[in-house]
C-alpha positions as CSV (number, residue, x, y, z in Angstrom):
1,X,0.0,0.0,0.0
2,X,1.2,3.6,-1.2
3,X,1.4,6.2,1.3
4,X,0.5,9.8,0.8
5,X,4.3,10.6,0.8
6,X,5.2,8.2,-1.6
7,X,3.2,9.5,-3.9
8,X,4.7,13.1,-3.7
9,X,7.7,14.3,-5.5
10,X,9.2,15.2,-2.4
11,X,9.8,11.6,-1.4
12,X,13.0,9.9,-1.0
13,X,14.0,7.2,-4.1
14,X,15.4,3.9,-3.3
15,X,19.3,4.4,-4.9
16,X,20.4,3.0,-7.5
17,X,17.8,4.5,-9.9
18,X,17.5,2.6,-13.2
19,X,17.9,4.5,-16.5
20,X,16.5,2.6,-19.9
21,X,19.1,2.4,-22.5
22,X,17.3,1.8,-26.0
23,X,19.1,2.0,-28.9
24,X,22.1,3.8,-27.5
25,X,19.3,6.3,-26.0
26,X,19.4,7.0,-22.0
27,X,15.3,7.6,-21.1
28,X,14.4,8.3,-17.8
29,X,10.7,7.1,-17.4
30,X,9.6,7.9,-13.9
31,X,8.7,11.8,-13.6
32,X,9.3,11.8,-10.3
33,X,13.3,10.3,-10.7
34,X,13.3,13.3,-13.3
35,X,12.3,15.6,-11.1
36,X,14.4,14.4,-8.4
37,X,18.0,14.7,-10.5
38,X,16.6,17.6,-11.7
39,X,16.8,19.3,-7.9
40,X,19.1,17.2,-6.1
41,X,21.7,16.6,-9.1
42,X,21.6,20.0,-11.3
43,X,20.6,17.4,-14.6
44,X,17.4,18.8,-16.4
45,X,17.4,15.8,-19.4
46,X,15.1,16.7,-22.4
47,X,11.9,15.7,-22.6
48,X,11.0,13.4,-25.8
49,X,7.6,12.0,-24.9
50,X,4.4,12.7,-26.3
51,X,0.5,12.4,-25.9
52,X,-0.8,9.0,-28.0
53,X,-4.2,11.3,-28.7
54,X,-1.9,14.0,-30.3
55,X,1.1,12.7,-31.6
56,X,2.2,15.6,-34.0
57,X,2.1,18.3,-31.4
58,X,5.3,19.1,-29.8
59,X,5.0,22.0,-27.6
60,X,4.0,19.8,-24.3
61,X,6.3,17.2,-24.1
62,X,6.9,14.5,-21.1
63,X,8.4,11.7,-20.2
64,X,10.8,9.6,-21.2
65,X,13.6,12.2,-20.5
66,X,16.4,11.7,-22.5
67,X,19.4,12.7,-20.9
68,X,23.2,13.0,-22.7
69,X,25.7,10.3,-22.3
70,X,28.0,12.5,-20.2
71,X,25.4,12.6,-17.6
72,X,24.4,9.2,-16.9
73,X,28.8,8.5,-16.6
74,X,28.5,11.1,-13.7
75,X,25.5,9.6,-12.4
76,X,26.9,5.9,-12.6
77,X,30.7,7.1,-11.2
78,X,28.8,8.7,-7.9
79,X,26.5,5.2,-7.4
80,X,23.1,7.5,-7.9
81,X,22.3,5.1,-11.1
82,X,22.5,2.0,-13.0
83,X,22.6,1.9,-16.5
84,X,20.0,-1.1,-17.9
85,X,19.7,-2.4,-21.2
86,X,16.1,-2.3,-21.3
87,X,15.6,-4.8,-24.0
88,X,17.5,-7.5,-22.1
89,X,16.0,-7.0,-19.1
90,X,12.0,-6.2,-20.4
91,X,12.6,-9.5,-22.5
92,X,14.3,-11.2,-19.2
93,X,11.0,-10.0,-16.9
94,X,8.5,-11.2,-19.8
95,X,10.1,-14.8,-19.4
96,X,10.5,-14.5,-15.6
97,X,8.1,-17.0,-13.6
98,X,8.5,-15.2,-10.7
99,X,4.2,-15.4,-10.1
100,X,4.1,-12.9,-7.2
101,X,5.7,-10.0,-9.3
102,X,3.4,-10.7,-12.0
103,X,0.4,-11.0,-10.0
104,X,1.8,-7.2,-8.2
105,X,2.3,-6.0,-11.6
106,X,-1.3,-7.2,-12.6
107,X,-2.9,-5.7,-9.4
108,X,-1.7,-2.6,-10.4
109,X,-2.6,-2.8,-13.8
110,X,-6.0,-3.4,-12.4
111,X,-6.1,-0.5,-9.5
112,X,-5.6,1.9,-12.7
113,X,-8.1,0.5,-14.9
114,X,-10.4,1.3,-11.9
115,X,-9.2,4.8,-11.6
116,X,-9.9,5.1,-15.1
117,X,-13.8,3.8,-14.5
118,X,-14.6,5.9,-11.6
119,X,-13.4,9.4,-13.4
120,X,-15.4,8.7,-16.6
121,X,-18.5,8.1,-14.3
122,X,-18.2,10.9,-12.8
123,X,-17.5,12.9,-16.0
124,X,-21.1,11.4,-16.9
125,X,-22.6,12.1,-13.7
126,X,-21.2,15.8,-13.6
127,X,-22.2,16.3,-17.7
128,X,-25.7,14.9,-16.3
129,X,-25.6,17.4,-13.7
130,X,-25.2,20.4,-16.3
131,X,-27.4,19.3,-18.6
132,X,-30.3,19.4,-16.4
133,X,-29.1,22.7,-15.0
134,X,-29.6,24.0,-18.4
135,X,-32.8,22.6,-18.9
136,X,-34.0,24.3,-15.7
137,X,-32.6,27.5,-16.4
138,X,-34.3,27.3,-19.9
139,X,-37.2,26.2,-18.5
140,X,-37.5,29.1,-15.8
141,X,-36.9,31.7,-18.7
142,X,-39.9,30.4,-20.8
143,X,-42.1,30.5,-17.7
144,X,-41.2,34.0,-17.0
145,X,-41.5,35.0,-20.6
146,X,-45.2,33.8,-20.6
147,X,-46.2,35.4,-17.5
148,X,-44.6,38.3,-18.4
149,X,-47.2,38.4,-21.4
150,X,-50.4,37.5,-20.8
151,X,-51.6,38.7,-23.9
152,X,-49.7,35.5,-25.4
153,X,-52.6,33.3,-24.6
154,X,-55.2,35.5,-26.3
155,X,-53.5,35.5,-29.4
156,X,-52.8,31.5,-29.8
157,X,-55.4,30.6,-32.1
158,X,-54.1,27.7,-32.6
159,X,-55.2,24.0,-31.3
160,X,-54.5,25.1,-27.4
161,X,-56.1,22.1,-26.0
162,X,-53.9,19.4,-27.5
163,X,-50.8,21.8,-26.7
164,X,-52.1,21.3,-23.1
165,X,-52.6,18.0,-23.1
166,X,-49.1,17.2,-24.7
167,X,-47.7,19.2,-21.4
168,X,-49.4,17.6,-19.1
169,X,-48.2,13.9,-20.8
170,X,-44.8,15.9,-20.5
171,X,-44.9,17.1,-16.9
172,X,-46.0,13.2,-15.8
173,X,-43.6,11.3,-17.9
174,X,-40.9,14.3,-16.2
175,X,-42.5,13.3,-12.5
176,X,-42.4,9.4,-12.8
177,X,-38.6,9.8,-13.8
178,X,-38.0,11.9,-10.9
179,X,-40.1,9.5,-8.4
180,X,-37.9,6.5,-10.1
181,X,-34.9,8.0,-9.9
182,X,-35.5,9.9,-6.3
183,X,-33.5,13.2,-7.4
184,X,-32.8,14.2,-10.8
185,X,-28.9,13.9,-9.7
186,X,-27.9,10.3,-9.0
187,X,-24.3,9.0,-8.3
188,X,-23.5,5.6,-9.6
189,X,-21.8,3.3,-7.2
190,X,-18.2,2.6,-8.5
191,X,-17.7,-0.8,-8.1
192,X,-14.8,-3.2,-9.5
193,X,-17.0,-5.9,-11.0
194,X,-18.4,-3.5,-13.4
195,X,-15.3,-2.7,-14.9
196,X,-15.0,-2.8,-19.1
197,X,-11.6,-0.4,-18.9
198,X,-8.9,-2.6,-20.4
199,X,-5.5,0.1,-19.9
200,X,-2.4,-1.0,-22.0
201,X,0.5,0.1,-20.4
202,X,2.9,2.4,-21.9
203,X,6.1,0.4,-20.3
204,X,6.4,-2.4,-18.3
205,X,8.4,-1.4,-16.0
206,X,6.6,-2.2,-12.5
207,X,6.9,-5.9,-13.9
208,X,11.4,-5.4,-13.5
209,X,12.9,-6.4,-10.3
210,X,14.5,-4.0,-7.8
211,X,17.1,-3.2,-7.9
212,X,17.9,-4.2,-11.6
213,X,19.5,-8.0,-11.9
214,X,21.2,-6.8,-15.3
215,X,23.0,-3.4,-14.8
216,X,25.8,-1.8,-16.9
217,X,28.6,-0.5,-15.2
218,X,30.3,2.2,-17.7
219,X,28.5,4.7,-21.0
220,X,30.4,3.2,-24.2
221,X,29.6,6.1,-26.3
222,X,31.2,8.6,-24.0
223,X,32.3,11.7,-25.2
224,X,35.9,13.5,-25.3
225,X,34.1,16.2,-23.7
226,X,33.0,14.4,-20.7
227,X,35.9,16.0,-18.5
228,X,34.5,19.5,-19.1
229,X,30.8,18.5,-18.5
230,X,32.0,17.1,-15.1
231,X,34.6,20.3,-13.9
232,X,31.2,22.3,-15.0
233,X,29.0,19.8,-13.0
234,X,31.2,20.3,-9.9
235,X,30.9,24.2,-9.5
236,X,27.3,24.3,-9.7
237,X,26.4,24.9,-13.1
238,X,23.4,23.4,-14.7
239,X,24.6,22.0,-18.6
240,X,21.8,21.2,-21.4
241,X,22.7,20.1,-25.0
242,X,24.0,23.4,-26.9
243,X,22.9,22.3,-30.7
244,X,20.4,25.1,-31.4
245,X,23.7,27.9,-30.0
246,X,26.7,25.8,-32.5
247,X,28.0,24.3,-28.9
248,X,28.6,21.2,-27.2
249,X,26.7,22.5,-23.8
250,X,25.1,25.3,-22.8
251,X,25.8,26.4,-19.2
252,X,23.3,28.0,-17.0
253,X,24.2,29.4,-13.6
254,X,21.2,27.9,-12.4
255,X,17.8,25.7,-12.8
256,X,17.5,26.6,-16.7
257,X,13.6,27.9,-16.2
258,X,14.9,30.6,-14.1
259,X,18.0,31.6,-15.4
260,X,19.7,32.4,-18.8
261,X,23.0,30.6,-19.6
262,X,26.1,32.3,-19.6
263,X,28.6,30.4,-21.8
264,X,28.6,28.5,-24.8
265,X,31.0,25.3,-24.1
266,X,33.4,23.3,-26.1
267,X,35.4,20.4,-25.0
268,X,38.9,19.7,-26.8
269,X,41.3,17.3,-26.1
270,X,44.7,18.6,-24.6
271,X,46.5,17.8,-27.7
272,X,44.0,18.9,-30.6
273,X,44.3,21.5,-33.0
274,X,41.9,24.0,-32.8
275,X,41.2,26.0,-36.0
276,X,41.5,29.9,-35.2
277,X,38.8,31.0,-37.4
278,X,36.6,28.3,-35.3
279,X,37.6,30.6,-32.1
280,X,36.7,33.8,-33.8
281,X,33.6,32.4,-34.7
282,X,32.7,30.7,-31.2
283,X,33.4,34.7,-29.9
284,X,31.2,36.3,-32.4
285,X,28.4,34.2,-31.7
286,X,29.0,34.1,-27.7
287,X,29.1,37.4,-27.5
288,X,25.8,38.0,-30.3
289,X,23.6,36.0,-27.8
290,X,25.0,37.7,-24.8
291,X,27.2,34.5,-23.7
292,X,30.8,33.8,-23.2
293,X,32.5,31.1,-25.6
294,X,34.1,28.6,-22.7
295,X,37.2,26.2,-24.1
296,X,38.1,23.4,-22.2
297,X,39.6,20.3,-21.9
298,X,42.2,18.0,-19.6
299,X,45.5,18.1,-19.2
300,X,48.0,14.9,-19.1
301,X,47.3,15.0,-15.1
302,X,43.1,15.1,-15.4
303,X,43.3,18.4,-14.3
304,X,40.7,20.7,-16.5
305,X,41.2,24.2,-17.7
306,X,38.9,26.3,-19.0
307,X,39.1,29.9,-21.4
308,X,36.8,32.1,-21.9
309,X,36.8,34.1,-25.2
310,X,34.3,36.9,-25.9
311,X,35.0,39.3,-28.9
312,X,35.1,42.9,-28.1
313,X,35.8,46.2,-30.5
314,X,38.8,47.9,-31.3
């Protein structure tokens, strides 16, 4: 059974957490590790998901987060995470005959199908509830309209008596649903048994053990830059993926929905040859969006340095 602060992003996670390699991806899908390394570990990850009922829209992503390759090596060098080949180990858990996980995993499966019942009964019950709020209102405002006028009657010179005898079939056919019924609102029990809610779920991952029986120790497609992402890392700085600024990283000084970044970031190797024009141009474009172009890379001892080149007029 979940408690109430379980349920909360404020809770604390059970460590290792597990991020889903897929096709040399890293995904984070649980929002609340997301939100957790996103305020305990400075790493925001980019969001990639999107709604199954509007696939083409990308303005309100989610989950999976898909975070860089640099950070999940930091992540797996400090013990806050396992790397899993989710294949393997979805492929491993389908196979599994462990019958108490399944049965968990099929609880749960169940517990939201029920969820899913009860808020489309009461969407019914409350779009019941409005439409015979309508019909009152409506009803009130021709009433009003004929006492208001009671010269309207004169003037009917049409077959009056069968009008009234049609509203008074109305009004009792209205009455004996009312005395049925008891109240014109009624809630539906929610029970289980009536359940015809069959929920697919998006990933099967309540059905893998914890923690993780196939883990992966090291990122193999680790970047040269991964010294500079981790001296960055150390002094605070948030980092996100610097594409759309002609960068490896862009650098914020903090959370990136409250700040702007301040540097455009490179990583070299100590021994690389860096093409001068490629400097000038780093400057330039630093300095056009307000941000300082950031060089930097490890020496022969690990040590990192960093320089900062920003172009200024004569």
């Amino acid at each position: 059974m979940e408690s109430a602060s379980d349920l909360g992003f404020d809770s604390k996670l059970d460590l290792p957490v597990a991020i889903s390699q897929v096709a040399d991806r890293y995904l984070i899908f649980d929002v609340k590790i997301a939100s957790w390394l996103r305020r305990e570990h400075r790493l925001c990850g980019t969001s990639i998901g999107t709604l199954a009922i509007a696939p083409s829209q990308n303005m309100f992503l989610g989950v999976p987060i898909e975070i860089m390759p640099e950070e999940a090596q930091l992540l797996v060098e400090r013990g806050i995470a396992v790397i899993i080949d989710d294949p393997r180990a979805h492929g491993e858990a389908v196979r599994s005959n462990d019958k108490a996980r399944r049965a968990d995993y099929l609880a749960r499966i169940e517990k939201q199908s029920t969820q899913v019942k009860q808020a489309k009964d009461q969407d019914k019950v409350e779009s019941r509830r409005r439409g015979l709020e309508k019909q009152s209102k409506k009803a009130g405002t021709l009433s009003r309209s004929t006492q208001s006028d009671p010269a309207a009657d004169l003037l009917d010179f049409g077959n009056s008596e069968a009008q009234q005898d049609e509203k008074k079939e109305s009004a009792a056919e209205d009455e004996s649903e009312v005395t049925q019924d008891e109240s014109p609102i009624k809630v539906l029990p929610f029970t289980t048994t009536s359940n015809l809610y069959s929920v697919t779920p998006a990933s099967s991952r309540l059905l893998l053990p914890t923690p993780p029986t196939t883990p992966q120790g090291t990122v193999n497609d680790l970047p040269s830059s991964y010294p500079l992402y981790r001296h960055l890392h150390d002094r605070g700085f948030f980092m996100t993926p610097g594409l759309r600024f002609g960068c490896q990283y862009t650098v914020y000084p903090g959370d990136p929905l409250r700040f702007h970044s301040h540097f455009l970031a490179v990583g070299t190797e100590w021994d690389e040859e860096i093409d001068l024009m490629d400097v000038v141009g780093g400057g330039r474009l630093g300095t056009g969006v307000k941000k300082g172009f950031l060089l930097g890379g490890a020496d022969p001892t690990g040590d990192v340095r960093t320089f900062s080149v920003e172009w200024a007029a004569m």
